[in-house]
C-alpha positions as YAML, in Angstrom:
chain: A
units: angstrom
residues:
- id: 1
  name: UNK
  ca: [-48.56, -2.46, -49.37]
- id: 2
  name: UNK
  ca: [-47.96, -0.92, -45.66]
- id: 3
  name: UNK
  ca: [-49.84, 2.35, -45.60]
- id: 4
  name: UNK
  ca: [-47.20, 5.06, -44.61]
- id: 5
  name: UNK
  ca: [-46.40, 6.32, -41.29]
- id: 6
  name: UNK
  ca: [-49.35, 9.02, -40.45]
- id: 7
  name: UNK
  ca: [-46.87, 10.74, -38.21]
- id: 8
  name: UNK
  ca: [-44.50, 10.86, -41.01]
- id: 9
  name: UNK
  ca: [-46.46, 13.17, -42.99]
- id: 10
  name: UNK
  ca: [-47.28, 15.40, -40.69]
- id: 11
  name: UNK
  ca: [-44.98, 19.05, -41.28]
- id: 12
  name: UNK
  ca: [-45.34, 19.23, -37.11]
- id: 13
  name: UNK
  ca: [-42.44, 17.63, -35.13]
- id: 14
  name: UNK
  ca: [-44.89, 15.96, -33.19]
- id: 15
  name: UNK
  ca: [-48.09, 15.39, -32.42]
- id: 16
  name: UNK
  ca: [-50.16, 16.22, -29.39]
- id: 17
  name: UNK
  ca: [-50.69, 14.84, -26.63]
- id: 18
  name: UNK
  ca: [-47.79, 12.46, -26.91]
- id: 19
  name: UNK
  ca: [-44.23, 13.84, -25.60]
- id: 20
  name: UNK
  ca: [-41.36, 13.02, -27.14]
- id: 21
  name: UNK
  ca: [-38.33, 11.77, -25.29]
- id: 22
  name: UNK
  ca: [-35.17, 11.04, -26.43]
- id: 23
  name: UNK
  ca: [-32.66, 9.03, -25.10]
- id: 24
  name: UNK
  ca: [-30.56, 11.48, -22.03]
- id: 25
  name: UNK
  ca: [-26.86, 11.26, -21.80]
- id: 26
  name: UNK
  ca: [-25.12, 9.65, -18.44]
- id: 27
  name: UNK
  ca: [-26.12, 12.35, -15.30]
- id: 28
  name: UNK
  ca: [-23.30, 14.50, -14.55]
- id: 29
  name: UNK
  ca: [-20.99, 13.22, -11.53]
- id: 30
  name: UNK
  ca: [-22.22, 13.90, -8.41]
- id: 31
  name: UNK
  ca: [-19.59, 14.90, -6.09]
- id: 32
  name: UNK
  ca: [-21.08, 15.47, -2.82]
- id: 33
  name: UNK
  ca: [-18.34, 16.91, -0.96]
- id: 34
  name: UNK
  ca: [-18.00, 19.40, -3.21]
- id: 35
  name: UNK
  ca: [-21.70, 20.60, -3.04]
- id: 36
  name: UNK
  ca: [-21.08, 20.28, 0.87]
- id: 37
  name: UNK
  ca: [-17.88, 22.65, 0.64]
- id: 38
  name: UNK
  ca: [-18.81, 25.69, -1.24]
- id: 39
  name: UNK
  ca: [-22.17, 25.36, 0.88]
- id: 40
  name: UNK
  ca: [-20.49, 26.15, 4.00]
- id: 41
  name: UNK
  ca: [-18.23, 28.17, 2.27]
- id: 42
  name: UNK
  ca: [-21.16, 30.23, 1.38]
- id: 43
  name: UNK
  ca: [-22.38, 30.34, 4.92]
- id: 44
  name: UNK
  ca: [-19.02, 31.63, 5.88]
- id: 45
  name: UNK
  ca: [-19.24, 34.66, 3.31]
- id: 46
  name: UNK
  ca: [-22.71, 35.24, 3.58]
- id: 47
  name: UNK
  ca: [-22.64, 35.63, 7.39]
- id: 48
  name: UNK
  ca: [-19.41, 38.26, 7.19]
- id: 49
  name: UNK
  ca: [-21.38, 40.44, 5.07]
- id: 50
  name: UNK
  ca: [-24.62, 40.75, 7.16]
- id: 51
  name: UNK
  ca: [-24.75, 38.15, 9.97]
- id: 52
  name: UNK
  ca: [-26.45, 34.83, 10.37]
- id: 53
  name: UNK
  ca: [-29.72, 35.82, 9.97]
- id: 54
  name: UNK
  ca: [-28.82, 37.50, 6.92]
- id: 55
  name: UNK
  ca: [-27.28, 34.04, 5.84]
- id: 56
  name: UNK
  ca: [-30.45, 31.85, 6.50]
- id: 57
  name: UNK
  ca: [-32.72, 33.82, 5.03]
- id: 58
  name: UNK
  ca: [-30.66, 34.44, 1.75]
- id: 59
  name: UNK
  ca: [-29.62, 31.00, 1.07]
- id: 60
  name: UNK
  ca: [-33.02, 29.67, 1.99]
- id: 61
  name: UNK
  ca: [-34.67, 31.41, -0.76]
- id: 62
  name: UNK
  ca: [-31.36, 30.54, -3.18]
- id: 63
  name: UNK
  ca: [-31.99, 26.54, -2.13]
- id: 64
  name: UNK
  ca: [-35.24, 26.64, -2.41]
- id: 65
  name: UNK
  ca: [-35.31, 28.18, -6.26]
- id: 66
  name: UNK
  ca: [-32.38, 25.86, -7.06]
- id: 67
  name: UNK
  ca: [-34.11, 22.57, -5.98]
- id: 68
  name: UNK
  ca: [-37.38, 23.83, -7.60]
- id: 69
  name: UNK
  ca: [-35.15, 24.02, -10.49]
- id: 70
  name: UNK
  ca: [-33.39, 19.66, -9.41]
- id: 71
  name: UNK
  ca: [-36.94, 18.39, -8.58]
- id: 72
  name: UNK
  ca: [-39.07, 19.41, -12.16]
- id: 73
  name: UNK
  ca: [-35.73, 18.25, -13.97]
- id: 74
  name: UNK
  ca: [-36.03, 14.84, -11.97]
- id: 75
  name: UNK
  ca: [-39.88, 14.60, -13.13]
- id: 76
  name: UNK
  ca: [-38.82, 15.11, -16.72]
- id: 77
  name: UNK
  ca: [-35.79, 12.51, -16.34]
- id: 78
  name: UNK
  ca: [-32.95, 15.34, -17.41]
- id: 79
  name: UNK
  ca: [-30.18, 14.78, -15.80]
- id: 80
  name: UNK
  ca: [-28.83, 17.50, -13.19]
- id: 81
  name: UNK
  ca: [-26.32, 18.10, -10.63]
- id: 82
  name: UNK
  ca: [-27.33, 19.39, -7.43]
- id: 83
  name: UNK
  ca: [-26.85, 23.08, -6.49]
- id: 84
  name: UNK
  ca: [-23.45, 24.75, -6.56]
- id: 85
  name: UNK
  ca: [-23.43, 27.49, -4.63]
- id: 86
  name: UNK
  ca: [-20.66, 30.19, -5.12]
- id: 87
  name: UNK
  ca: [-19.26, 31.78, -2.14]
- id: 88
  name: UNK
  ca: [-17.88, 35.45, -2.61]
- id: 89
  name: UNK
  ca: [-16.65, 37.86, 0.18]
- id: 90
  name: UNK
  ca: [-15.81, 40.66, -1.74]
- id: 91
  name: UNK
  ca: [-19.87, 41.46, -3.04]
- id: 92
  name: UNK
  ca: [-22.80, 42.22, -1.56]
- id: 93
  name: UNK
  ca: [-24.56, 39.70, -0.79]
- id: 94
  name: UNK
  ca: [-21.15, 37.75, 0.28]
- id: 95
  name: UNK
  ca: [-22.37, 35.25, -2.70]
- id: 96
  name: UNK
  ca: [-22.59, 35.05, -6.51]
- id: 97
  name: UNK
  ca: [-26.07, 32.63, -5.89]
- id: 98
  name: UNK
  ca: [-26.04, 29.22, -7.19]
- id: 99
  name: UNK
  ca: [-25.91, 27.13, -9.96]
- id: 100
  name: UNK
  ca: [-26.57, 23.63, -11.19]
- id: 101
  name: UNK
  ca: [-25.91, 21.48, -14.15]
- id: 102
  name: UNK
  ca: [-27.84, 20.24, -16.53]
- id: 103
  name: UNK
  ca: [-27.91, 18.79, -20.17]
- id: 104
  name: UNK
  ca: [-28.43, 20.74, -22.48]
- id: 105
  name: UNK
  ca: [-31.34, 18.16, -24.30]
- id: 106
  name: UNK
  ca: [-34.84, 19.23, -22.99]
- id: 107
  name: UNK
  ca: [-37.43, 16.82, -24.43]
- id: 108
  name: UNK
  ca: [-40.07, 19.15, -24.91]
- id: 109
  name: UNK
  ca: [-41.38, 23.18, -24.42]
- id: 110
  name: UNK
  ca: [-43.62, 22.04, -21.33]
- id: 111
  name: UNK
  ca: [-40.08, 20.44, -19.47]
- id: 112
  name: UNK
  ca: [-38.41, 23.78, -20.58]
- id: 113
  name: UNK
  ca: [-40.77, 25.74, -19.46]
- id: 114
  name: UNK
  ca: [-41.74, 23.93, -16.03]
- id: 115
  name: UNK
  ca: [-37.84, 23.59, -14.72]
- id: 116
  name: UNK
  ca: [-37.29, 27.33, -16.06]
- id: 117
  name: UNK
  ca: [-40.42, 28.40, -14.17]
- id: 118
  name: UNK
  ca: [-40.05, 26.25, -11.31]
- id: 119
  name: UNK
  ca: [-37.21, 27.92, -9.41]
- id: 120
  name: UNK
  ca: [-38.12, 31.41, -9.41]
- id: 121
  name: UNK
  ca: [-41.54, 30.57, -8.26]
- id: 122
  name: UNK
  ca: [-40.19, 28.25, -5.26]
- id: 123
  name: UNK
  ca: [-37.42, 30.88, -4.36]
- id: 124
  name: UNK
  ca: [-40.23, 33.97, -4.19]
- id: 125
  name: UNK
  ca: [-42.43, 31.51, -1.86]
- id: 126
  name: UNK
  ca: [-39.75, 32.07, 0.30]
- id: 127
  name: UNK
  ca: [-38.84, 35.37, -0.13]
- id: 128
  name: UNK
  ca: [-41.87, 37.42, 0.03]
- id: 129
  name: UNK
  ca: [-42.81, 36.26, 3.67]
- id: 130
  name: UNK
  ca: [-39.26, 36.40, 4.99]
- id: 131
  name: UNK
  ca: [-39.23, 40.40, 3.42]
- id: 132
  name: UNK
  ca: [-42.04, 40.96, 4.74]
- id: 133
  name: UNK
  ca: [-41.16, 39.77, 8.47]
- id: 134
  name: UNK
  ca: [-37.75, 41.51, 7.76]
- id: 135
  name: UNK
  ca: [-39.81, 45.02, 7.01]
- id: 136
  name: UNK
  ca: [-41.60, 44.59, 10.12]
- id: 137
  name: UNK
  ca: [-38.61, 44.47, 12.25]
- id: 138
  name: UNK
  ca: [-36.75, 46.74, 10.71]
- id: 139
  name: UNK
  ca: [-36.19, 50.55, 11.86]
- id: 140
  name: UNK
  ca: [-38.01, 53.82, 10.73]
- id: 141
  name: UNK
  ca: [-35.11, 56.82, 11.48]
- id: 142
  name: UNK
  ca: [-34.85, 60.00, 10.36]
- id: 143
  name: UNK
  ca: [-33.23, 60.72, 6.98]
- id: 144
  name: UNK
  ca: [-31.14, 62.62, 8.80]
- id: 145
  name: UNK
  ca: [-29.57, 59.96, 10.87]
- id: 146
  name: UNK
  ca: [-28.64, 57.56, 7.99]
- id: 147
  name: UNK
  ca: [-25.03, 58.41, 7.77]
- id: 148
  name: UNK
  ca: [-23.79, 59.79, 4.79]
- id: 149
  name: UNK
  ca: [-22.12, 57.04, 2.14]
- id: 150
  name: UNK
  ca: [-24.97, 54.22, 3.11]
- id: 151
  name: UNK
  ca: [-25.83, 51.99, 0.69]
- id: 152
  name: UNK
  ca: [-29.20, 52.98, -0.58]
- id: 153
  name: UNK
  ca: [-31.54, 49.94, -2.33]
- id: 154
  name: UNK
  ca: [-34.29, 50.74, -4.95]
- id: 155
  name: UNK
  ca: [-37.35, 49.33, -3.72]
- id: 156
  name: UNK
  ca: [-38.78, 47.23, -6.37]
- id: 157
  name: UNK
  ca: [-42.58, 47.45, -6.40]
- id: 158
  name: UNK
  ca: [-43.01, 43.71, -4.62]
- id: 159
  name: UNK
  ca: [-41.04, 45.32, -2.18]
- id: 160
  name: UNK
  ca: [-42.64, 48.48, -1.69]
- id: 161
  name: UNK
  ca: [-45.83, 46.79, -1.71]
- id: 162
  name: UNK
  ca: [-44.97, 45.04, 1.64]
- id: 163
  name: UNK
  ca: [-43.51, 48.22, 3.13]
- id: 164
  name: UNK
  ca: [-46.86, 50.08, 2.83]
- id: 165
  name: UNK
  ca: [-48.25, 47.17, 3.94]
- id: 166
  name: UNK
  ca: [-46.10, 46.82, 6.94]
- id: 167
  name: UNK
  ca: [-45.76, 50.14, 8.13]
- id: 168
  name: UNK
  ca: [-47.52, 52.11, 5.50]
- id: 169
  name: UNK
  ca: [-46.30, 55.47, 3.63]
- id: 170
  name: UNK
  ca: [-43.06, 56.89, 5.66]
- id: 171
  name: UNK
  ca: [-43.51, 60.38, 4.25]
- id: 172
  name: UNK
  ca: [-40.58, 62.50, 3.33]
- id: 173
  name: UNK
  ca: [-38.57, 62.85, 6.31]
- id: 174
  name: UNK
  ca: [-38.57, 59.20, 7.20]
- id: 175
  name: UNK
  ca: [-36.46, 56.22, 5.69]
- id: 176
  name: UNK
  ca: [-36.23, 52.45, 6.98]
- id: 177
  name: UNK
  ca: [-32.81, 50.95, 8.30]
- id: 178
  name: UNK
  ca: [-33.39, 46.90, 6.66]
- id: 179
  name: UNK
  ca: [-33.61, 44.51, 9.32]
- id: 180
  name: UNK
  ca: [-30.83, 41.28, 8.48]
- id: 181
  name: UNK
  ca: [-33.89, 39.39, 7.21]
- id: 182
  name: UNK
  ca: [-35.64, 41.98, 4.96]
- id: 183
  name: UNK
  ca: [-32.04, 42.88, 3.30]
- id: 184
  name: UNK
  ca: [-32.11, 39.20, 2.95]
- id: 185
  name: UNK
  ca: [-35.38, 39.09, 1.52]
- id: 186
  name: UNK
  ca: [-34.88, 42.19, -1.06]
- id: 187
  name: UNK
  ca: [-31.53, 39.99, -2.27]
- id: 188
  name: UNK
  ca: [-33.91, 37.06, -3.22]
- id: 189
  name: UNK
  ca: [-36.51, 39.34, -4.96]
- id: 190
  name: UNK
  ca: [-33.19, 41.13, -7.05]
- id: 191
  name: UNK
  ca: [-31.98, 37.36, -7.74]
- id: 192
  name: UNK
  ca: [-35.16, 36.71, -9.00]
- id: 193
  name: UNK
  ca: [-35.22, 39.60, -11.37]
- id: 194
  name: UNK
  ca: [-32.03, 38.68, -12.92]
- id: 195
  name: UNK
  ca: [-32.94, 35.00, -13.27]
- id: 196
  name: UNK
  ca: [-36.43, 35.98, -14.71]
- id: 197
  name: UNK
  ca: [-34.58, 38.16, -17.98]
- id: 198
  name: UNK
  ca: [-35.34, 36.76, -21.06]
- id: 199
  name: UNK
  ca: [-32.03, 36.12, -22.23]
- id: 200
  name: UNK
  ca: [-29.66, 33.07, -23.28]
- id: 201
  name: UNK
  ca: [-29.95, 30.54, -20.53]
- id: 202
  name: UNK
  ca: [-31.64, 32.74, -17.78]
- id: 203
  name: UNK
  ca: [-34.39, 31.35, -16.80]
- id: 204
  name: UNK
  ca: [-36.64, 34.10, -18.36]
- id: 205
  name: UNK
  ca: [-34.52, 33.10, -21.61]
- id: 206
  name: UNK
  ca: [-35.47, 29.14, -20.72]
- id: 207
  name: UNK
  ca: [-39.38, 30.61, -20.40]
- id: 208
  name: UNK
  ca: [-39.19, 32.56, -23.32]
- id: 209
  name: UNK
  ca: [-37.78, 30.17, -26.03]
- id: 210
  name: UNK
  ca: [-40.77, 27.39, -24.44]
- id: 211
  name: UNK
  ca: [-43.73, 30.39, -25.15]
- id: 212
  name: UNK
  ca: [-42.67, 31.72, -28.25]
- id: 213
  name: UNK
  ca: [-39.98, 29.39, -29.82]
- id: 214
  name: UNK
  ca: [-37.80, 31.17, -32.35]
- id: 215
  name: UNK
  ca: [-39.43, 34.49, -31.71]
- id: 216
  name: UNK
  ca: [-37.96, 34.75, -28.63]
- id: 217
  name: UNK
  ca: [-34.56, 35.51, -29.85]
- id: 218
  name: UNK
  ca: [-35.99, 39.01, -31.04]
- id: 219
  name: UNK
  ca: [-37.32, 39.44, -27.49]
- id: 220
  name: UNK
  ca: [-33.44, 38.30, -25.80]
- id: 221
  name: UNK
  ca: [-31.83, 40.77, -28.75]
- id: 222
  name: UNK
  ca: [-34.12, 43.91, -27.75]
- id: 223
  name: UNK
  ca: [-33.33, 43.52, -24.28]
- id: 224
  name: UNK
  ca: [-29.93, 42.67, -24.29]
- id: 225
  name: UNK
  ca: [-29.03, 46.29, -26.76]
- id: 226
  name: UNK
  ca: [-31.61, 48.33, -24.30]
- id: 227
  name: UNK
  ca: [-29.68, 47.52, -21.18]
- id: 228
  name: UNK
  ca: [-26.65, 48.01, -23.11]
- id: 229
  name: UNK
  ca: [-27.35, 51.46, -24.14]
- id: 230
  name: UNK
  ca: [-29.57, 52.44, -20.82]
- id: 231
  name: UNK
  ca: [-26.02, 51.69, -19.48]
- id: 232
  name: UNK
  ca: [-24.09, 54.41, -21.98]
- id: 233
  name: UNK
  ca: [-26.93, 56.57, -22.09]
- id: 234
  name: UNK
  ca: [-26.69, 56.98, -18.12]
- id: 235
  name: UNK
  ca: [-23.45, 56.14, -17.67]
- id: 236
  name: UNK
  ca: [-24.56, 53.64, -15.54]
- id: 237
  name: UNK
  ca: [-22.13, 50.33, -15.07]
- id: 238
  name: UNK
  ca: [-24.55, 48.77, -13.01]
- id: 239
  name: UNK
  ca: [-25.49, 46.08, -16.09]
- id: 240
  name: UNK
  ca: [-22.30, 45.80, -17.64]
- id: 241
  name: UNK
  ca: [-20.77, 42.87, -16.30]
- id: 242
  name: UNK
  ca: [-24.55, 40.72, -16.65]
- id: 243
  name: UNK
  ca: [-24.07, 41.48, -20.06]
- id: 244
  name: UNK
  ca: [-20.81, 40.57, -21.08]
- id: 245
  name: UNK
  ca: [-21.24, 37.69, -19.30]
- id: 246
  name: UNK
  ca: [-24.38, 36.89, -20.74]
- id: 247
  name: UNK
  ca: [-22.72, 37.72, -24.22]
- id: 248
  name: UNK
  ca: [-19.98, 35.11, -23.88]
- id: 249
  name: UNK
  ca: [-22.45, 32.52, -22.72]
- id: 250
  name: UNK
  ca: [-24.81, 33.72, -25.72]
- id: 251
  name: UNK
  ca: [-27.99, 35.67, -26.46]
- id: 252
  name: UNK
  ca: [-29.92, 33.31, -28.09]
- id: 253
  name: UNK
  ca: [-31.45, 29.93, -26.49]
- id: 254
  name: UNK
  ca: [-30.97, 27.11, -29.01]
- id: 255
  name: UNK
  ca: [-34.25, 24.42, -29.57]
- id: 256
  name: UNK
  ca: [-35.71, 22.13, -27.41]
- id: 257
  name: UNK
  ca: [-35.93, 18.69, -28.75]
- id: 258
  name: UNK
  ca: [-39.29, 19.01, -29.60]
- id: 259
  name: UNK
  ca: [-40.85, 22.30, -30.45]
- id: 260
  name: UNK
  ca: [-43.59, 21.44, -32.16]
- id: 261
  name: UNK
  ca: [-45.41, 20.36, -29.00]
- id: 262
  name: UNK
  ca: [-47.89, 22.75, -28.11]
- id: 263
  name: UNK
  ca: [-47.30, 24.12, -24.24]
- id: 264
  name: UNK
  ca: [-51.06, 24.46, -23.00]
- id: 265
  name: UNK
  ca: [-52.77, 27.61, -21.89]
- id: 266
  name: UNK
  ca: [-52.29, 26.99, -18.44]
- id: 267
  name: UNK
  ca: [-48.57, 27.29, -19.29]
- id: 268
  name: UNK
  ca: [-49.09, 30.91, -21.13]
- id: 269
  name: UNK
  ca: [-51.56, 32.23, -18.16]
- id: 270
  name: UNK
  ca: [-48.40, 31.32, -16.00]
- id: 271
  name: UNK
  ca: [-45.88, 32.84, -18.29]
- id: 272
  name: UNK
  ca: [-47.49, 36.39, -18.05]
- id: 273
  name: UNK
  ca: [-47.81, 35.97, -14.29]
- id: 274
  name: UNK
  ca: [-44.02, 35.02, -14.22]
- id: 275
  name: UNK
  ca: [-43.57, 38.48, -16.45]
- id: 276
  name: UNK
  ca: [-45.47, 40.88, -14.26]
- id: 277
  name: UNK
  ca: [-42.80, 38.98, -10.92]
- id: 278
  name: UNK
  ca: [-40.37, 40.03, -13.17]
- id: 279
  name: UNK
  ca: [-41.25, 43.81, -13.34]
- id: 280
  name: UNK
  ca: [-42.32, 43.45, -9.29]
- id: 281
  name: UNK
  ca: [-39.24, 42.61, -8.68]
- id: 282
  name: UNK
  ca: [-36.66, 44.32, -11.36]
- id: 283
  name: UNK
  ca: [-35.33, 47.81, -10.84]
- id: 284
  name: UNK
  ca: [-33.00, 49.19, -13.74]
- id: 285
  name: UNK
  ca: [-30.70, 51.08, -10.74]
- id: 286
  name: UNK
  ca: [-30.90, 48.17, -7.62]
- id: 287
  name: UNK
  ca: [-27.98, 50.22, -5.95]
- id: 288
  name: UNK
  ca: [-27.03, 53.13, -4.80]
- id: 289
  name: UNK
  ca: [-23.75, 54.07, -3.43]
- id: 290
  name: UNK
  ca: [-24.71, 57.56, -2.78]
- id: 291
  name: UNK
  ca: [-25.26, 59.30, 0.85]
- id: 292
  name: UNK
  ca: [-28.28, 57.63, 1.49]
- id: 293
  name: UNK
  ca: [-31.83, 58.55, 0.35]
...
């Protein structure tokens, strides 16, 4: 008589080292003239709001966290569109960001955790030397001469951190018109933010469902009713429409195909430096329509 499968009587889903990988569906269709389209598109709208400049340095950081994103799903053999960027003239930024497909079957907790983790990291690579060039060239004025109804920008502490490195403390009187590239730069680290919240299918929702599995629908749950009620508390809208749309998309981040694989402490060191980006670059009020700091 056969002895039985070891592997069968383990409780774990698998064992380490060995990955499992189960068969992907067909890779979405790739139409490349449509990728092509809203890119330029996006160039268009980005450049009305703030100028070319503006436009480089925003969607460099925005293809460069969306293809960190293509690339580590290529290594893990998921299949994925390329980006779709989302032109918008009536925002901002001129742009909603960028998306891409990509099935919903992730082997393992390492792949979801290295294509969650991967874009983020590759889009602040860009973004923290571009702000920091774009602080440098911007203007120090008087407070005074910022004319009243400016749009004022929290400075997240990544970004204060390069402004006192760049021209060090302005004092009380002083404030600092952004340069193109800096305003640029400050979009990417608030992109970042967002995409780093550990809820649904965020990426900080991706990264938090591959470190702590089920547990991390507590973690989506307590965030998702604190912005909510920071929101009626303050009567703040600034949250409101991230949340219902993260509430029709969903909270909670279903399974990986195989959770039982353990993700490595190299992963978890990473996972609390990816938390302390988050809170260098999040800012519960990002905007402020008011007359100007």
């Amino acid at each position: 008589m056969e002895p039985a499968e070891p592997y069968l009587l383990n409780p774990e889903v698998s064992t380490f080292p060995e990955p499992v990988f189960l068969p992907q569906p067909a890779a979405p269709p790739q139409r490349v003239w449509l990728h092509v389209l809203l890119f330029v598109l996006t160039v268009i709208t980005t450049t009305s709001v703030a100028g070319p400049v503006f436009s480089a340095g925003l969607l460099s950081i925005l293809t460069a966290h969306e293809f960190g994103h293509y690339f580590t799903a290529r290594k893990y053999r998921v299949p994925v569109t390329l980006p779709y960027f989302i032109p918008f003239p009536f925002s901002l930024f001129g742009t909603l960001g960028a998306v891409i497909r990509m099935s919903p079957r992730i082997p393992h907790r390492r792949a979801l955790f290295d294509i969650a983790a991967a874009g983020p990291l590759a889009g602040l690579v860009l973004a923290i030397p571009l702000s920091y060039l774009g602080i440098l060239h911007s203007a120090i004025v008087q407070k005074s001469a910022v004319p009243r109804g400016s749009i004022t920008l929290s400075e997240p502490l990544l970004f204060k951190g390069l402004s006192l490195l760049a021209h060090g403390s302005l004092g009380n009187n002083l404030d600092m018109v952004l340069h193109p590239l800096a305003f640029a730069g400050w979009a990417g680290m608030f992109v970042t933010a967002l995409n780093l919240l550990p809820i649904g299918q965020l990426d900080g929702g991706h990264i938090s469902q591959a470190l702590f599995g089920s547990r991390s629908r507590m973690v989506a749950g307590t965030l998702f009713v604190g912005l909510g009620v920071y929101c009626i508390v303050k009567w703040n809208p600034t949250w409101i429409p991230l949340l219902v749309l993260l509430f029709i998309m969903g909270v909670k981040h279903p399974p990986s195909a195989d959770d039982g694989l353990p993700i490595g402490r190299s992963r978890e060191i990473l996972g609390i430096l990816l938390a302390l980006i988050f809170v260098a670059c999040f800012s519960l009020v990002p905007i402020d329509l008011g007359p100007g700091r």
